[in-house]
N, C-alpha and C positions, 0 to 999 in steps of 0.2 A: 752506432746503430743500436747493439743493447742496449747501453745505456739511455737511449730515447724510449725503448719500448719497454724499460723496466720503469721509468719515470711516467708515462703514460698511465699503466696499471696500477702506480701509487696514487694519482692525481685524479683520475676518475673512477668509479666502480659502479657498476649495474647491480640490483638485487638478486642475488641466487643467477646472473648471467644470463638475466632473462633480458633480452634487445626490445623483444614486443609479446602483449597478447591481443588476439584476435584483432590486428591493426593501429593496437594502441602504442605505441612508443613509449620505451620505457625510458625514466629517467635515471640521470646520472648522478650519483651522489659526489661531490666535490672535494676529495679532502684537503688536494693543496691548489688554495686557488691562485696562487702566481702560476706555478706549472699549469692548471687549465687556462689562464688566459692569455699567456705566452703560447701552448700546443694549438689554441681554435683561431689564433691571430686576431681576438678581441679585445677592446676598451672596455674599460669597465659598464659604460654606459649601451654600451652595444649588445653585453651578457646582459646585463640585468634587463632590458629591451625583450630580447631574444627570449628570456626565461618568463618573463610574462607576460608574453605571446603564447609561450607554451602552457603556463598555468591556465589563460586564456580558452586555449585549444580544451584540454583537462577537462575544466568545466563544462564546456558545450558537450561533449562526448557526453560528460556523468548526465546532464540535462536529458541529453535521449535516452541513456540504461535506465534514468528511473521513470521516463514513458514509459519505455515497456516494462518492467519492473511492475508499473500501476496494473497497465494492459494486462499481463499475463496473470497479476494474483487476482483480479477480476473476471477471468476466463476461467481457472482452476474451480472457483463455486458453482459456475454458471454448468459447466461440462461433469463437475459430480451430482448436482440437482438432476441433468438429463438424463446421467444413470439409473439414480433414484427413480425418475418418470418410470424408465423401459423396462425397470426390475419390478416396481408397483402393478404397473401392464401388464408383465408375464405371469407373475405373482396371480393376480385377480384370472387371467383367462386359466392357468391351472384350476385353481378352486371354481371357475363356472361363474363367478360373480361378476356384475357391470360396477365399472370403474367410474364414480361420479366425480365429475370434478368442475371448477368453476375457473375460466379463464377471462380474460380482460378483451373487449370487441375495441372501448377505444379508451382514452383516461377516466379513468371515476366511473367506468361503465362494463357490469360483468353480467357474464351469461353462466346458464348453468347446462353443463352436456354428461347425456349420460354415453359411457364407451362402451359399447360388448362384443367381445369376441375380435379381438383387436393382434393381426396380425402381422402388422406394420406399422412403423411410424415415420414422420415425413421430417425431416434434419435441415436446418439452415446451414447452409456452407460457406454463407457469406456471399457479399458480392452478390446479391439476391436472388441468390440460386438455393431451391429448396430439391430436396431426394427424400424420394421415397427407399426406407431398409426394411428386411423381416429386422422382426428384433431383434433377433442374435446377431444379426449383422449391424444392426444399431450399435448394441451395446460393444461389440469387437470393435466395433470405428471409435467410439467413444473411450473405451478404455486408451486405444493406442493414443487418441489426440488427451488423453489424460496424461498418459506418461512421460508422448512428447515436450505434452506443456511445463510438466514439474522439472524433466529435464533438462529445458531453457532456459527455465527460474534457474535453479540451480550455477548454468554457467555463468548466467547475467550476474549472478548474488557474487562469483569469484571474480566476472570484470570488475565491478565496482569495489571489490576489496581489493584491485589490485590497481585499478585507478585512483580509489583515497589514498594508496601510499604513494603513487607517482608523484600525487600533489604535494603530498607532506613531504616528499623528500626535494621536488623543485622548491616549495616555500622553504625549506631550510636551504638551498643553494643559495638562493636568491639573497637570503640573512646573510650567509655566510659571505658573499662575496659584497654584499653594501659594507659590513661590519669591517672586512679588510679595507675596502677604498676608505672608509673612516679613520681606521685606525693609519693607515699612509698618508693620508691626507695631515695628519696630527704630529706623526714623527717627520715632517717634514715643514711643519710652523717652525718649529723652534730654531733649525739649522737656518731659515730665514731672519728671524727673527735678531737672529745673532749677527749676522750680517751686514 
């Protein structure tokens, strides 16, 4: 029974012992692939099947991190421009001044408004739900759905560097275990051939 479970931990290894992040399953690096495909009770053709299924899987995963990946660094301008607005607002009603600005009514077509004395502003939430904030309550929402968003970024940018190594190390298994059925397949001509 040791010696299975010392032969097990020669034969596979996970990065740093890490099984999964946030759902993603980690892969196994191979290093003795008779030991791996004698331990999973696979053919070769059934591994290398299996392993790109799973590069398969990899990819559609990475397809959606870099959705939101797009999504959120397209949010991060949009949510500091708002700030920008609510600090320019505050700004002008301090000094007493009307805030002119020109917004869009529909494509190609702009209007011009003047703002004075401006104690609120009205925040899309999405899902076509608009709220009325004082400013400061503006800007506190704003900052937070800032912080959150970089936050996000953040953990996505470490899914996806922990997902391209998943892949590179299934694309290397996958080498590695074609490269052995090659090379058996060869040391095993000649004993025929003799024959």
């Amino acid at each position: 029974m040791a010696a299975a479970t010392s032969s097990s931990a020669v034969a596979v290894s996970t990065p740093q012992g890490v099984a999964e992040r946030r759902g993603i399953p980690a892969a196994s690096f191979v290093e003795d692939v008779e030991t791996y495909l004698r331990q999973a009770g696979l053919e070769v053709n059934s591994a290398l099947a299996f392993l790109q299924e799973r590069l398969q899987q990899y990819k559609m995963v990475e397809m959606k991190l870099l959705a939101q990946q797009r999504e959120l660094q397209a949010k991060i301008p949009d949510i500091e421009k708002c700030l920008d607005i609510v600090a320019t607002l505050k700004a002008k009603k301090a000094l007493g001044e009307a805030l002119i600005s020109d917004f869009e009514l529909s494509e190609g077509i702009y209007s011009r408004a003047k703002i004075e004395d401006s104690d609120s502003v009205c925040l899309w939430l999405g899902a076509n739900v608009m709220l009325e904030y004082s400013c400061d309550e503006a800007n506190e929402l704003l900052k937070s759905n800032l912080d959150n968003a970089r936050a996000s970024l953040e953990v996505l940018v470490g899914d996806l560097h922990f997902l391209r190594d998943q892949q590179t190390i299934t694309q290397v298994t996958i080498a590695r275990i074609f490269n052995w059925d090659v090379h058996q397949r060869r040391s095993k001509q000649p004993a025929m051939k003799g024959t």
